[in-house]
C-alpha positions in Angstrom: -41.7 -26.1 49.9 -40.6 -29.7 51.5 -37.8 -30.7 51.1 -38.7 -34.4 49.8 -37.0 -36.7 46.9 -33.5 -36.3 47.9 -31.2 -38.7 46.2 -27.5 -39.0 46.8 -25.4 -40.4 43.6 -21.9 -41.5 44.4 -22.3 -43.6 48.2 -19.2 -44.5 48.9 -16.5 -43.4 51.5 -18.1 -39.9 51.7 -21.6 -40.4 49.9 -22.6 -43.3 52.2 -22.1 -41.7 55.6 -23.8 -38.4 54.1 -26.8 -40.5 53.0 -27.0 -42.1 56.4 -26.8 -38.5 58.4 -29.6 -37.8 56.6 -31.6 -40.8 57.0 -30.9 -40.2 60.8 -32.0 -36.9 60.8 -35.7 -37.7 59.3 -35.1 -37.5 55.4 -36.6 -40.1 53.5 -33.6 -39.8 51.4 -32.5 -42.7 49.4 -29.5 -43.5 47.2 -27.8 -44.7 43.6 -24.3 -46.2 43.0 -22.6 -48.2 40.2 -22.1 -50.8 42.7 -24.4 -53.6 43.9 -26.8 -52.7 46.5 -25.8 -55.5 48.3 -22.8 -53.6 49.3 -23.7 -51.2 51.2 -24.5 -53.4 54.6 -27.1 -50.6 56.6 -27.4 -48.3 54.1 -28.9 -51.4 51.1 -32.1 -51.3 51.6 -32.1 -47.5 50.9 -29.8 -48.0 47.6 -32.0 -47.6 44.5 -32.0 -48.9 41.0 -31.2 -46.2 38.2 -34.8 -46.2 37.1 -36.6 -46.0 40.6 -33.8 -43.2 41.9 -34.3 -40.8 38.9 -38.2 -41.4 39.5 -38.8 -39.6 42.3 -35.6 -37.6 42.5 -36.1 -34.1 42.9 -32.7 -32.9 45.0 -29.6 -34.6 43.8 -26.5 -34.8 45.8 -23.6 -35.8 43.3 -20.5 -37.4 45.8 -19.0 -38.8 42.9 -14.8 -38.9 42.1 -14.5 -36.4 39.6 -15.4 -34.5 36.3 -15.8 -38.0 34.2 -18.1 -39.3 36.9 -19.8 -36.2 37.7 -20.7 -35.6 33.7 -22.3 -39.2 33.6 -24.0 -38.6 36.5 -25.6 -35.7 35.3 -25.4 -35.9 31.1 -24.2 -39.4 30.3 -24.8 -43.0 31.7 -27.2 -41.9 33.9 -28.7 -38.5 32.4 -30.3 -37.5 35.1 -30.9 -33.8 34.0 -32.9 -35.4 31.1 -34.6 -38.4 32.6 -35.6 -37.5 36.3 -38.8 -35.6 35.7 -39.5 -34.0 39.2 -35.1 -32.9 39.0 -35.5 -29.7 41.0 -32.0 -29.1 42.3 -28.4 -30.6 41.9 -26.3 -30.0 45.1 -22.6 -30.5 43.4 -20.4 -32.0 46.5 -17.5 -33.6 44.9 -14.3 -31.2 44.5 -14.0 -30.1 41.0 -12.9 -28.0 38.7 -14.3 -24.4 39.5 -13.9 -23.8 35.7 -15.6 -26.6 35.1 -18.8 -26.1 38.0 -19.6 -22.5 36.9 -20.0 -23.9 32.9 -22.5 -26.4 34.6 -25.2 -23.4 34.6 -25.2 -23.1 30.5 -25.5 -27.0 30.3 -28.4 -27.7 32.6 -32.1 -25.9 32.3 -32.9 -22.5 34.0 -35.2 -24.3 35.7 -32.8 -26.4 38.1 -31.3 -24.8 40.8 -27.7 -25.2 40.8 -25.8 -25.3 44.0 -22.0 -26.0 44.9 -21.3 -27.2 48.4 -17.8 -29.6 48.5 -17.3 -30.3 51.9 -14.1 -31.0 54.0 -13.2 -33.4 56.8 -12.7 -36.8 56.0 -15.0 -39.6 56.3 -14.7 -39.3 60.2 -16.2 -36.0 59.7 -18.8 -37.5 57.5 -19.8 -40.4 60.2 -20.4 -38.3 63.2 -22.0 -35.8 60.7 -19.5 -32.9 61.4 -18.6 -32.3 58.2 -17.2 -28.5 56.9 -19.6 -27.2 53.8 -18.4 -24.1 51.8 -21.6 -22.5 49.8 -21.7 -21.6 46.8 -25.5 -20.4 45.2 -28.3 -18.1 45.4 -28.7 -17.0 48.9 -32.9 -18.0 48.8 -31.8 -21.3 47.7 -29.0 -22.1 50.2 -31.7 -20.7 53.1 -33.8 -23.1 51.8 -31.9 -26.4 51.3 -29.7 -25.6 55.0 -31.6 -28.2 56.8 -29.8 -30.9 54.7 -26.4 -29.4 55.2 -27.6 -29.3 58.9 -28.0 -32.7 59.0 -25.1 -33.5 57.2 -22.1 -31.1 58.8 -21.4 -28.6 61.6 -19.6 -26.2 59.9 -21.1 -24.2 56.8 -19.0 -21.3 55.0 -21.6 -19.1 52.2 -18.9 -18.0 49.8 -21.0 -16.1 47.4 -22.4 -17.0 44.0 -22.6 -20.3 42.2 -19.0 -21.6 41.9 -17.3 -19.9 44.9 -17.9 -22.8 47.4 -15.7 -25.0 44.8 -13.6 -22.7 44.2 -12.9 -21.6 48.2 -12.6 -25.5 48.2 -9.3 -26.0 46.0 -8.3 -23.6 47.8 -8.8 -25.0 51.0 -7.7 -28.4 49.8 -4.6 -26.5 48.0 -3.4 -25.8 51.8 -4.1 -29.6 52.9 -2.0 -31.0 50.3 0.7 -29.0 51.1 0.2 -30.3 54.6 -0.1 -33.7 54.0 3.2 -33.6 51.9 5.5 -31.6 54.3 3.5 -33.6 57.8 4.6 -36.6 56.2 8.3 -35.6 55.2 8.6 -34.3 58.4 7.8 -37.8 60.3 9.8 -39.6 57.7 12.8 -37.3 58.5 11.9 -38.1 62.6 11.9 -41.8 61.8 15.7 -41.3 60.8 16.7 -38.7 63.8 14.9 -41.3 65.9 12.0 -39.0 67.7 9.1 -40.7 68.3 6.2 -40.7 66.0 3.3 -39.4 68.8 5.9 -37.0 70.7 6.6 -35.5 67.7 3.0 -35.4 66.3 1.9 -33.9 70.2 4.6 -31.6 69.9 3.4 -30.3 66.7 -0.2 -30.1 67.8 1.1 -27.2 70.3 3.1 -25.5 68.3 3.6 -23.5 65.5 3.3 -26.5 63.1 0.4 -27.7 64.1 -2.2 -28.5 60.6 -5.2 -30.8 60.3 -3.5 -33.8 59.6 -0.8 -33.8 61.8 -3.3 -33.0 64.6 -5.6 -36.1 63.4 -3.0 -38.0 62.3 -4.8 -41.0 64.3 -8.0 -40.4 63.1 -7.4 -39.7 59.5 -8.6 -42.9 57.7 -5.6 -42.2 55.2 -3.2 -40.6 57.1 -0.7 -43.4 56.7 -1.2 -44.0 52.7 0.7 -44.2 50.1 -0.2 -42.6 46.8 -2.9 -44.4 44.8 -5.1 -43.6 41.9 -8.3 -44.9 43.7 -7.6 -43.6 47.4 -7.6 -40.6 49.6 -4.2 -39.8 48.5 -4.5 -39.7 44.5 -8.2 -37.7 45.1 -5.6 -35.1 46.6 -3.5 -34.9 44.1 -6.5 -34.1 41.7 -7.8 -31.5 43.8 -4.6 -30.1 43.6 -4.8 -30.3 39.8 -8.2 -28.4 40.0 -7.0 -25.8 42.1 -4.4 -25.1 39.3 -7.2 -25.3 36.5 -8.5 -22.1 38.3 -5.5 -20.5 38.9 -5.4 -16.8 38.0 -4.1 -16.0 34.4 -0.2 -15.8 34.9 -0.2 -16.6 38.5 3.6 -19.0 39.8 2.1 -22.3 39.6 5.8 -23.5 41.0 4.9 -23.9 44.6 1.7 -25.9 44.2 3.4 -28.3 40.9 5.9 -29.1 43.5 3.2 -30.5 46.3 1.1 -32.5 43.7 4.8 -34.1 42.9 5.4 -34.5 46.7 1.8 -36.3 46.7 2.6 -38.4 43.6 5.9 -39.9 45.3 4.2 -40.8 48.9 5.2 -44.2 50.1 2.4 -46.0 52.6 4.0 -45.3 56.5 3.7 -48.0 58.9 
């Protein structure tokens, strides 16, 4: 079977760069955001309306913010599990809930495939079409859709049955908050001893500090950020509140409380 009809919901800072990997890889994929096509420079004349992306939309890729989104996407505003009539598969690659993926499969028909694949890496990673998948599905139906995670990433992690790719993601992303709170204490406490920023950061990159920010720390679109609901910054600080949604039953939640609290109180660096 071809894979043909592949829509991506949700083109922004991630979506867009996804939908343009694919493009340049031979897809005729196409895509649908709330905002203006106009928007999008390249990628417009590619950007559908509502009514002719759900027409011939057979694999969706939601790259939407969050649950809210995510549930319009698929149930609400848009409805797309009820109105696209060739709906084959729904690729889920925002971060999420796990607890809130895995009830996905009693809300949408048998007869969709369900997939999880959240990806990591930034929207550099996303541009040069590097970006980190971790799997989550039927091992048939990952084998068959890997050509579009081929054209979209580098790095691709199976992690077992519907709902362990999001759930190895808050995991992952657990780890990268906690980075991007103590990288960024660490370089304020710097500023104040007087080390230089990039000694420091090239230091760290050698040694046994070293962690993805610090080590793109020039690279990272948000490295430098402040916290903000609608930036890089406040999306961590979710991720780390989904990670704790699917924490085990009694597990010390103390440690990870006290990074989403770190993320909450970062100030933009110069």
């Amino acid at each position: 079977m071809q894979l043909t009809g592949i829509g991506v919901a949700g083109c922004g800072r991630m979506g867009g760069p996804m939908l343009a990997a694919l493009r340049s890889a031979g897809f005729d994929a196409f895509g649908y955001d709330v905002r203006a096509s106009s928007e999008f420079g390249d990628l417009a004349p590619q950007m559908r309306a509502l009514d002719t992306f759900r027409k011939d939309l057979q694999i969706l890729i939601t790259v939407v913010r969050d649950i809210t989104q995510t549930d319009d996407v698929l149930f609400g505003m848009q409805n797309l599990i009820n109105t696209a009539p060739k709906l084959q598969t729904v690729i889920i690659s925002s971060t999420l809930s796990p607890k809130y993926v895995r009830a996905l499969r009693d809300r949408v028909p048998t007869h969709i495939t369900l997939i999880d694949a959240p990806m990591s890496g930034a929207a550099i990673a996303a541009k040069e079409a590097r970006l980190s998948f971790m799997l989550g599905g039927d091992t048939e139906a990952l084998a068959h859709h890997q050509p579009l995670f081929d054209a979209m990433g580098a790095h691709f992690h199976p992690m077992g049955d519907y709902g362990a790719g999001m759930q190895a993601k808050v995991l992952n992303n657990l780890l990268a908050a906690s980075n991007t709170a103590m990288t960024r204490l660490v370089l304020d406490w710097a500023d104040q001893a007087g080390i230089d920023e990039e000694a420091l950061l090239s230091l760290i990159h050698t040694s046994s500090g070293q962690n993805w920010l610090a080590s793109g720390f020039n690279n990272i679109e948000f490295a430098r950020d402040g916290w903000d609901q609608d930036n890089t910054i406040g999306i961590l600080t979710k991720d780390v509140a989904s990670a704790l949604d699917a924490a085990p039953m009694g597990a010390d939640t103390t440690l990870p409380e006290t990074v989403r609290k770190a993320i909450f109180a970062l100030k933009p660096r110069p």
